[in-house]
C-alpha positions as a Python dict, from the first residue, in 0.01 Angstrom:
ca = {
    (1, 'X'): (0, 0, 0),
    (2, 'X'): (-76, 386, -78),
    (3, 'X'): (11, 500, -449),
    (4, 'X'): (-63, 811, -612),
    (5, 'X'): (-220, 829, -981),
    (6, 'X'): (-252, 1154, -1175),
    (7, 'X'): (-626, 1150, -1267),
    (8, 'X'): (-637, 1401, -1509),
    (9, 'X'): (-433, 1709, -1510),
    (10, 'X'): (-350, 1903, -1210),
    (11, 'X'): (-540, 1614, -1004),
    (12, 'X'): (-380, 1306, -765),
    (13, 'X'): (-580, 1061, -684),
    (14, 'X'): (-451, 841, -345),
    (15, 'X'): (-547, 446, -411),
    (16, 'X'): (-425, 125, -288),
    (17, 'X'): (-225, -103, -486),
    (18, 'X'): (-100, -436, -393),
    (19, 'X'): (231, -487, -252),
    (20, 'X'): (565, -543, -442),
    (21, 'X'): (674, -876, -372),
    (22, 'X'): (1071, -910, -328),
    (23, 'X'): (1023, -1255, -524),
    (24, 'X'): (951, -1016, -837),
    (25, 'X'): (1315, -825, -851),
    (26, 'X'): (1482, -865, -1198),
    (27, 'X'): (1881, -890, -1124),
    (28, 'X'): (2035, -564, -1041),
    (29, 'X'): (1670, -451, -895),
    (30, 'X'): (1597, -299, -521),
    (31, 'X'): (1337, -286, -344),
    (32, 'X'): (1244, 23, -127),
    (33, 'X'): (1014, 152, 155),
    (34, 'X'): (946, 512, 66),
    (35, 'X'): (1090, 784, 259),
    (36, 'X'): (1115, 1098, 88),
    (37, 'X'): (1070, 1247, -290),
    (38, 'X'): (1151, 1553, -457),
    (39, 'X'): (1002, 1758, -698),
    (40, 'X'): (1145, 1824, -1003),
    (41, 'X'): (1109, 2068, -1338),
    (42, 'X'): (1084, 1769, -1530),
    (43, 'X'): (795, 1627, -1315),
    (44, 'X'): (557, 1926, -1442),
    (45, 'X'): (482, 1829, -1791),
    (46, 'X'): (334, 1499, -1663),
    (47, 'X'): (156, 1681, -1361),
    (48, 'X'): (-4, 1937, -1635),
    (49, 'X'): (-141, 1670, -1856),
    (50, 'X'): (128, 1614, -2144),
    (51, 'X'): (165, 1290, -2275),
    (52, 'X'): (544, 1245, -2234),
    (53, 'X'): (683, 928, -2266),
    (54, 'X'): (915, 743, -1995),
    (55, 'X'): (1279, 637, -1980),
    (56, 'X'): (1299, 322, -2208),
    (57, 'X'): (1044, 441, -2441),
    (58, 'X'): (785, 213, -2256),
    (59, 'X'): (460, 467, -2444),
    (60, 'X'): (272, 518, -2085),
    (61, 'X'): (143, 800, -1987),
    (62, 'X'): (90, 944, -1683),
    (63, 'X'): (-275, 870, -1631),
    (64, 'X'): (-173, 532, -1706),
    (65, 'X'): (106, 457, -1384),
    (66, 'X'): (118, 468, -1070),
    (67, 'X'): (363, 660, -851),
    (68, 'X'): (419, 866, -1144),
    (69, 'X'): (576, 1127, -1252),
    (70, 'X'): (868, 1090, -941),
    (71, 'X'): (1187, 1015, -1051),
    (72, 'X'): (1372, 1161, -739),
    (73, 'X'): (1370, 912, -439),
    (74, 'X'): (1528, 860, -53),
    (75, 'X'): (1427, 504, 86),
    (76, 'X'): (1505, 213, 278),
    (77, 'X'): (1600, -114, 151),
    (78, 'X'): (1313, -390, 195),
    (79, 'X'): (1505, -649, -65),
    (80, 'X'): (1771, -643, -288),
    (81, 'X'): (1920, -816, -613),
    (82, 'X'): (2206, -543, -642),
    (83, 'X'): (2551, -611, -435),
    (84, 'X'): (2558, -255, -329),
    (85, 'X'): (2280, -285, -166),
    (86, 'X'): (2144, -471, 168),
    (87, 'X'): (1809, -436, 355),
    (88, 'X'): (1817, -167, 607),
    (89, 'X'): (2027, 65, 401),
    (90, 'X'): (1898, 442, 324),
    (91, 'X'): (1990, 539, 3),
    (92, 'X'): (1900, 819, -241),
    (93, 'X'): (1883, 852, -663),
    (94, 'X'): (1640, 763, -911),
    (95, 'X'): (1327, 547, -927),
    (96, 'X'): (1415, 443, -1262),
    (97, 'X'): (1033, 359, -1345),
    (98, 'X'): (940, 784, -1275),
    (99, 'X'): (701, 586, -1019),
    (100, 'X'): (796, 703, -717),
    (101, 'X'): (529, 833, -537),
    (102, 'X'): (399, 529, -385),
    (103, 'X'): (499, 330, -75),
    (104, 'X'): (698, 68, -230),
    (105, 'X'): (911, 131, -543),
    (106, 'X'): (1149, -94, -728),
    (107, 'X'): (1480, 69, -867),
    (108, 'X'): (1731, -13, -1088),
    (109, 'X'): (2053, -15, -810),
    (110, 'X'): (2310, 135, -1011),
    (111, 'X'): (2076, 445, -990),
    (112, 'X'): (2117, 430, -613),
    (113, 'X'): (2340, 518, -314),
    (114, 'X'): (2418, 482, 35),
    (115, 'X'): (2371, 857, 148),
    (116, 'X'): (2555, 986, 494),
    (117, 'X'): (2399, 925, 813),
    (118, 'X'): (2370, 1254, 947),
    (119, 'X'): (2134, 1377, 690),
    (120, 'X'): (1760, 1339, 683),
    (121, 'X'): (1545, 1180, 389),
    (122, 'X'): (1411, 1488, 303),
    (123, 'X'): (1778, 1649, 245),
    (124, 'X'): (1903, 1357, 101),
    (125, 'X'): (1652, 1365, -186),
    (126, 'X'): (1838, 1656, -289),
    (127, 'X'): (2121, 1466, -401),
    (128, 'X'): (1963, 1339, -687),
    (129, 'X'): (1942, 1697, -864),
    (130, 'X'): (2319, 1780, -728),
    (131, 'X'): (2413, 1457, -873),
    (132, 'X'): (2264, 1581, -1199),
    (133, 'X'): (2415, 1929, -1198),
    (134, 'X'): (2791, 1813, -1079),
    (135, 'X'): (2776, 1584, -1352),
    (136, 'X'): (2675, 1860, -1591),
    (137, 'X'): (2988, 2056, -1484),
    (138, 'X'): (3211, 1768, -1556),
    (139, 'X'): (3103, 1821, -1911),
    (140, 'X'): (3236, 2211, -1912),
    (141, 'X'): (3562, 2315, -1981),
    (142, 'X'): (3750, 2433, -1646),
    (143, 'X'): (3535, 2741, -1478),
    (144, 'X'): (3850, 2844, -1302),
    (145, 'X'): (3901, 3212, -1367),
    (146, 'X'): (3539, 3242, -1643),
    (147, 'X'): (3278, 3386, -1601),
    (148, 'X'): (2930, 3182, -1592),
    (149, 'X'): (2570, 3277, -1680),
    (150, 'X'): (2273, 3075, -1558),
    (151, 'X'): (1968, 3123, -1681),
    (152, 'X'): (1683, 2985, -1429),
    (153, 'X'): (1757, 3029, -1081),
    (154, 'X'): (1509, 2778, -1000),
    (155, 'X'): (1614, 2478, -764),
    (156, 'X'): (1838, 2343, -1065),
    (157, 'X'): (1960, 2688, -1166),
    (158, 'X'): (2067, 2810, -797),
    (159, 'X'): (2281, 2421, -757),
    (160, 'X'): (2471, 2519, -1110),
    (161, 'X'): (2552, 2878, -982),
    (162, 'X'): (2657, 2711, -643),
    (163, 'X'): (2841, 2428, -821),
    (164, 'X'): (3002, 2664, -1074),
    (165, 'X'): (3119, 2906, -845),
    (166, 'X'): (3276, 2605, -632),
    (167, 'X'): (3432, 2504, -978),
    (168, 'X'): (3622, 2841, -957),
    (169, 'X'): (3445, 3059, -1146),
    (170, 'X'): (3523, 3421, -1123),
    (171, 'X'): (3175, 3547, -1170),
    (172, 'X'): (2815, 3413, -1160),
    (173, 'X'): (2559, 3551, -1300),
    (174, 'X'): (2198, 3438, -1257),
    (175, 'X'): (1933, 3517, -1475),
    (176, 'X'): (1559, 3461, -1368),
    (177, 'X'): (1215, 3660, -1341),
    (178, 'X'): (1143, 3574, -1016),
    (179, 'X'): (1324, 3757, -771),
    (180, 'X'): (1608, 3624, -618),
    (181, 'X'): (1755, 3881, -437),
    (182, 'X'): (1769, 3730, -116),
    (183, 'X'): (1889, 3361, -188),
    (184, 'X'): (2164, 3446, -502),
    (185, 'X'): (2457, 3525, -294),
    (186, 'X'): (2416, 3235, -85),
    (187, 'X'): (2420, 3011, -383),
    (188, 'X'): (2737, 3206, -524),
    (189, 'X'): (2527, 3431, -735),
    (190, 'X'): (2730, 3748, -790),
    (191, 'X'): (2482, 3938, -989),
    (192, 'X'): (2138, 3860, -955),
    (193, 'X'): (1930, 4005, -1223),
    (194, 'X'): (1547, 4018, -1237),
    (195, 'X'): (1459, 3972, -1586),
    (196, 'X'): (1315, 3713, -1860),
    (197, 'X'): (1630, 3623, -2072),
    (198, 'X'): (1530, 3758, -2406),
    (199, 'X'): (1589, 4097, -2185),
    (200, 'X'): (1854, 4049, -2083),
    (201, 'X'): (2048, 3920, -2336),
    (202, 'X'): (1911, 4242, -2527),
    (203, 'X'): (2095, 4438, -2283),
    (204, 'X'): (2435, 4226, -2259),
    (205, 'X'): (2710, 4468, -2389),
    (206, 'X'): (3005, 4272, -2581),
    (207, 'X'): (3249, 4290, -2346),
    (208, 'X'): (3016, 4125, -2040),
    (209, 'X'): (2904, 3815, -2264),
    (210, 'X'): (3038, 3529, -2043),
    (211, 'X'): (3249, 3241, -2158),
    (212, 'X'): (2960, 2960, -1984),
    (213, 'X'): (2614, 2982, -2072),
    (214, 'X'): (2346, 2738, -1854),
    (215, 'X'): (2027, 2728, -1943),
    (216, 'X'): (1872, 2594, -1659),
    (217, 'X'): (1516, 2718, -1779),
    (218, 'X'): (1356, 2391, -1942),
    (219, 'X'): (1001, 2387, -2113),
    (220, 'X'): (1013, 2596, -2354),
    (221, 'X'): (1222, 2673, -2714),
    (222, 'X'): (1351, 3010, -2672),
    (223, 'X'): (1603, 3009, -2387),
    (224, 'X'): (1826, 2780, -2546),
    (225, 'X'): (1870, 3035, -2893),
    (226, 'X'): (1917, 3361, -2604),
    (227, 'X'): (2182, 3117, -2392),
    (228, 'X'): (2302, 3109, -2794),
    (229, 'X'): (2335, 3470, -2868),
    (230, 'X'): (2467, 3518, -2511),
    (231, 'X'): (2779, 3349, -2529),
    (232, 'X'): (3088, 3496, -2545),
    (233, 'X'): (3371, 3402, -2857),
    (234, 'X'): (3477, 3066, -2796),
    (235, 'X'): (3242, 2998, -2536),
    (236, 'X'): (3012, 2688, -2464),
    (237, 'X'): (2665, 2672, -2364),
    (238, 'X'): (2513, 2371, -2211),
    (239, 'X'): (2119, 2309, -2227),
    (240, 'X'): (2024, 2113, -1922),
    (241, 'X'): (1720, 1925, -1887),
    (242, 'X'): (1456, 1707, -2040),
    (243, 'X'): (1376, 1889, -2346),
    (244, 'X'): (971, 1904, -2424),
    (245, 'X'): (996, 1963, -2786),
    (246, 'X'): (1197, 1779, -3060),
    (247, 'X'): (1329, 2059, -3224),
    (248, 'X'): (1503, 2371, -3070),
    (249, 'X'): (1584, 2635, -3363),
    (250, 'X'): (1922, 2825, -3264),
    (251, 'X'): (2088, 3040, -3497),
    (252, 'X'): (2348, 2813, -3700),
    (253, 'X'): (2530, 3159, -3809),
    (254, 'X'): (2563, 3272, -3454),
    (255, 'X'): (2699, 2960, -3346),
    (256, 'X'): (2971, 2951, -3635),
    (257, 'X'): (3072, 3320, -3637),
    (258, 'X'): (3145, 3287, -3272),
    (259, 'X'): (3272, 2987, -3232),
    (260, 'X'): (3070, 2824, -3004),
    (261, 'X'): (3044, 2435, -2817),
    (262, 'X'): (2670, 2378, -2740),
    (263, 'X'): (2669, 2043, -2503),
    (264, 'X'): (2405, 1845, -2320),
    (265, 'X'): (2324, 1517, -2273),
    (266, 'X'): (2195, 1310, -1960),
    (267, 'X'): (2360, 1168, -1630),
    (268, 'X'): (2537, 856, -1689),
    (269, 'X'): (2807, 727, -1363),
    (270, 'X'): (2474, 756, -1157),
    (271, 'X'): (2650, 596, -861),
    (272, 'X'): (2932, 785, -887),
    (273, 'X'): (2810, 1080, -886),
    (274, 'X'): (2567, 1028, -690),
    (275, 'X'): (2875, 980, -420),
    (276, 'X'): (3020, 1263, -525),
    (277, 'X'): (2698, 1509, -449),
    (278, 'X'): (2716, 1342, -118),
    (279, 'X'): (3098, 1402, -51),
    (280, 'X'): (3014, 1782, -210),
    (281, 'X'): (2729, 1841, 66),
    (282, 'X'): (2977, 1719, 359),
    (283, 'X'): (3247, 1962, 226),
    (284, 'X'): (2937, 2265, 215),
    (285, 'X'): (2785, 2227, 490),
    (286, 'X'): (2403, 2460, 486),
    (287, 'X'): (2414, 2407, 91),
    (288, 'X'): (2073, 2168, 215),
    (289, 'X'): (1950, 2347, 440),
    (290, 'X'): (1947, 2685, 250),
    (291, 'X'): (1804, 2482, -65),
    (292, 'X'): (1493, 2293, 125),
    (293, 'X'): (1305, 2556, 155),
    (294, 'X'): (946, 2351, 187),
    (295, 'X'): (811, 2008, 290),
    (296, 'X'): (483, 1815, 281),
    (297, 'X'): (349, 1504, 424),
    (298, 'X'): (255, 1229, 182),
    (299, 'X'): (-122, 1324, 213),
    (300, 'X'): (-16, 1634, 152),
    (301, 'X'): (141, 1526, -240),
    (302, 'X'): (-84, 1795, -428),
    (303, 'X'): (-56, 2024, -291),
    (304, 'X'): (333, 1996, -267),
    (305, 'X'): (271, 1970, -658),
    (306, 'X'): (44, 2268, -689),
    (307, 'X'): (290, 2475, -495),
    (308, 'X'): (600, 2351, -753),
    (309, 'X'): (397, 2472, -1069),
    (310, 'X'): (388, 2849, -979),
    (311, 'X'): (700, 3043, -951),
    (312, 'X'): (717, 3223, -672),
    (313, 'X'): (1044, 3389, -466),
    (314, 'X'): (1052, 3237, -125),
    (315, 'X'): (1038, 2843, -312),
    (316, 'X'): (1371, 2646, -392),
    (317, 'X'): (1303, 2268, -366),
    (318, 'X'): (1010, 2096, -196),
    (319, 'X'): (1036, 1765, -50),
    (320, 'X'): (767, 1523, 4),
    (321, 'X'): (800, 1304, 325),
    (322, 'X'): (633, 947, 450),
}
């Protein structure tokens, strides 16, 4: 079967591998045929050449696995040791191994759901990352009535202003370099600004700090300390995201004197959830379409991953198809 191996950064390298055999399924395992895969933020570390190590602390690299680094995976049932499951079924969430760029993958079935018929693989991918940011939200006090500040308005950044303004929020603002002018609003964005968010937090007067900070950013230190000094009194700021450094340095004083919550942590009730972002794209009908803004065949995988590492306007999420 096809697999794809990161050679050395920047570079895939398409191989065959044998077969999985259903025989080999630990209990609570499934078995899929690959049918779609997104791209995520947290796939780029691996894809540049960073030795990051993998859910369960297994020490591989990427230029050690196959399929890696996908985590975010649409397929159809070969085999299955989970009771939610049964052969034939499509169903969407997390190739629990970050292996899923190969034909066959084997997932842990509680990180896996039945998805609704009338979308295709390549939107149902997308539930993953919804799954993700509607758990995130859960965490947050009630949005009704606040005001919330994303910073990123990258394909996880544009689902939290969606989500939050869904939530109730009053007002969303979304904070990113890259110009999103034309897709804010129809995420719920009511102010877009155009500006790196050490700007713009030099610019936020007191009275427009808002009560809900997101960084939605990722990869780098210094978001989290401006999502910090952002905050209104009282207010909470959640860091999304796999964090690539050990240590984030925030101001201790800022947090104190304003009485902030700083939250995180990762997405547990996967199939739950996972439900729920499916129920949440029935009730929002577009909310897929608008976000899917570019797909590519499986022989096509690098340069899918080529076009995820560069910022640029017209890109939300990119879905790679068998």
């Amino acid at each position: 079967m096809w697999s794809y191996r990161l050679v050395a950064p920047f570079i895939f390298e398409k191989a065959d591998v044998p077969q999985r055999c259903p025989e080999s399924l630990g209990d609570g395992q499934v078995l899929l045929r690959f049918l779609a895969a997104g791209i995520c933020g947290s796939d780029l570390p691996g894809y540049r050449g960073a030795k990051g190590r993998l859910a369960g602390d297994t020490g591989a690299c990427a230029a050690e696995m196959d399929g890696f680094p996908i985590h975010e995976i649409a397929g159809e049932v070969i085999a299955s040791r989970h009771p939610a499951h049964r052969p034939g079924d499509r169903v969407v969430g997390w190739a629990s191994g970050f292996d899923g760029l190969m034909e066959q993958v084997i997932a842990d079935g509680d990180g896996l759901v039945a998805y609704h018929g009338s979308l295709s693989p390549a939107h149902a991918v997308a539930l993953q990352p919804l799954a993700c940011v509607l758990y995130a939200v859960e965490q947050l006090p009630d949005l009704t009535g606040r005001h919330v500040a994303v910073l990123g308005q990258g394909s996880i950044g544009l689902l939290f202003s969606h989500a939050a303004k869904a939530a109730g929020a009053a007002h969303v603002t979304g904070v990113d370099p890259v110009d999103r002018d034309d897709v804010g609003p129809s995420f719920g964005v009511d102010t877009v600004v155009r500006a790196t968010s050490d700007r713009w937090v030099s610019r936020l007067a007191p009275d427009a700090k808002p009560d809900i900070v997101i960084e939605a950013v990722g990869h780098q230190v210094a978001t989290l300390s401006h999502a910090v000094e952002a905050a209104a009194f009282g207010g909470t700021v959640f860091y999304f995201g796999v964090p690539d450094d050990d240590c984030y340095p925030i101001s201790m004083r800022t947090m104190l004197r304003n009485n902030l919550t700083l939250k995180s942590g990762v997405t547990i009730e996967r199939r739950r959830v996972l439900a729920k972002a499916d129920a949440f794209v029935q009730e929002h009908p577009g909310l897929l379409e608008r976000y899917l803004t570019h797909t590519f065949g499986v022989d096509e995988a690098p340069a899918a991953f080529e076009l995820a590492s560069r910022p640029v306007p017209g890109r939300i999420k990119i879905a790679i198809v068998a």
